[in-house]
C-alpha positions in Angstrom: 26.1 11.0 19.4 23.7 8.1 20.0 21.0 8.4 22.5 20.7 6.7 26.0 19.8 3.0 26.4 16.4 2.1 26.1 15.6 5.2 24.1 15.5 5.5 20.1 16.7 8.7 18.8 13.1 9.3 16.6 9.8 9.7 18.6 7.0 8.3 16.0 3.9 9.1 17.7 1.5 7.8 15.1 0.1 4.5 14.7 1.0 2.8 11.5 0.7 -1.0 10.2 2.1 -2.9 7.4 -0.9 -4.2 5.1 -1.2 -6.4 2.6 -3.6 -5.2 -0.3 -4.0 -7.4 -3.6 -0.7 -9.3 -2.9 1.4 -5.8 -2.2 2.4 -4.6 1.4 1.7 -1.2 1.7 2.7 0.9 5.3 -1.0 2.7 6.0 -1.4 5.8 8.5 -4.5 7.4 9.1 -4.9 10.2 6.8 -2.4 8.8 4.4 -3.3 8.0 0.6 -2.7 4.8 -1.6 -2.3 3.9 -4.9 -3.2 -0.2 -4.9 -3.5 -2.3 -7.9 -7.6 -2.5 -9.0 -10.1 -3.6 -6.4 -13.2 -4.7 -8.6 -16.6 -3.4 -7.7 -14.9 -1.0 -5.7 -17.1 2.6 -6.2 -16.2 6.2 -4.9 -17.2 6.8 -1.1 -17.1 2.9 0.1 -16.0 1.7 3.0 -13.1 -1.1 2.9 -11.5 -3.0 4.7 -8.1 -5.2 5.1 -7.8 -7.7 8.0 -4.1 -9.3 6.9 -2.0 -7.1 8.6 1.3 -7.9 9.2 2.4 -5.3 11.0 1.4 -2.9 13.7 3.3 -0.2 16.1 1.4 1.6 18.4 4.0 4.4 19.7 7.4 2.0 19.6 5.3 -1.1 20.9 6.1 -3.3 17.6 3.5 -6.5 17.2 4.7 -8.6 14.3 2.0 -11.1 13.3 2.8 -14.8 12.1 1.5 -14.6 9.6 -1.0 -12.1 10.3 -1.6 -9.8 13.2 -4.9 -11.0 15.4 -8.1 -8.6 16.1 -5.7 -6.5 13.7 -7.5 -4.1 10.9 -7.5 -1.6 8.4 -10.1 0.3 7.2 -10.3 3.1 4.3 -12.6 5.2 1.7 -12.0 4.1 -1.8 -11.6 8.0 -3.3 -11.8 7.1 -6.9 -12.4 3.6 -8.0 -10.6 3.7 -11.4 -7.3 5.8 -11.8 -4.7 5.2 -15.0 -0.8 5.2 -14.2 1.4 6.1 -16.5 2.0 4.7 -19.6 4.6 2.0 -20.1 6.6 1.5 -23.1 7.9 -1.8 -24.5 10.2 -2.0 -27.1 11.6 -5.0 -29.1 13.6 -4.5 -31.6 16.2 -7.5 -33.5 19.4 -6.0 -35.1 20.3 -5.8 -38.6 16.9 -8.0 -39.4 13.7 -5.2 -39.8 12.2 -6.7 -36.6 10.9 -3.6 -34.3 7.9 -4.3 -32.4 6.0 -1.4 -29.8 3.6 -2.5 -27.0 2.2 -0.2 -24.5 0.6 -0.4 -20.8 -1.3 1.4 -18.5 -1.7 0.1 -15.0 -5.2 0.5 -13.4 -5.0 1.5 -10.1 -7.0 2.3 -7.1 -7.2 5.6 -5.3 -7.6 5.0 -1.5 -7.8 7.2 1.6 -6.9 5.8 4.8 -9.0 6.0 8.1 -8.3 4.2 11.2 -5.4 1.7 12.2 -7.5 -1.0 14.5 -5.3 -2.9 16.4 
């Protein structure tokens, strides 16, 4: 059954935007946690902030920016500076020729805590 006109069947009453962080978009709440790529000279406790925000709703009021919302920020606690992913296998190998060759990779990442959605 759909709901009446002008109303959308999911009530969101939290404020959430669309940020981008070290060329990734990430959707931030307050309260919510993120895994971003490395932010150097980052340090546990700090204060950061990311003004290109691309998106904002504020209970169903939906501001796209072009390309970047205005007056728009948001601002998080970087929980632990330095945090290893998993570790990535690569294997080559050419048939019928002896040629096997093994790389591996571990992503650095950044452990953040979100704050505040200023918009």
């Amino acid at each position: 059954m759909a709901p009446p006109p002008g109303q959308t069947r999911y009530k969101n009453n939290k404020m959430y935007a669309i940020v981008e962080i070290n060329g990734q978009q990430f959707k931030a709440e307050a309260g919510k946690k993120l895994f971003v790529h490395h932010i150097v000279g980052a340090e546990a406790g700090q204060a950061v902030e990311f003004e290109k925000v691309l998106l904002v709703d504020n209970d169903g009021n939906i501001t796209v920016g072009a390309p970047s919302v205005d007056g728009a920020k948001v601002t998080a606690e970087v929980v632990s500076p330095l945090v290893k992913g998993e570790k990535v296998l690569v294997f080559h190998k050419k048939r019928r020729k002896g040629y096997r060759k093994l790389n591996g990779h571990r992503q650095q990442f950044t452990e953040l805590t979100i704050k505040d959605v200023i918009a």
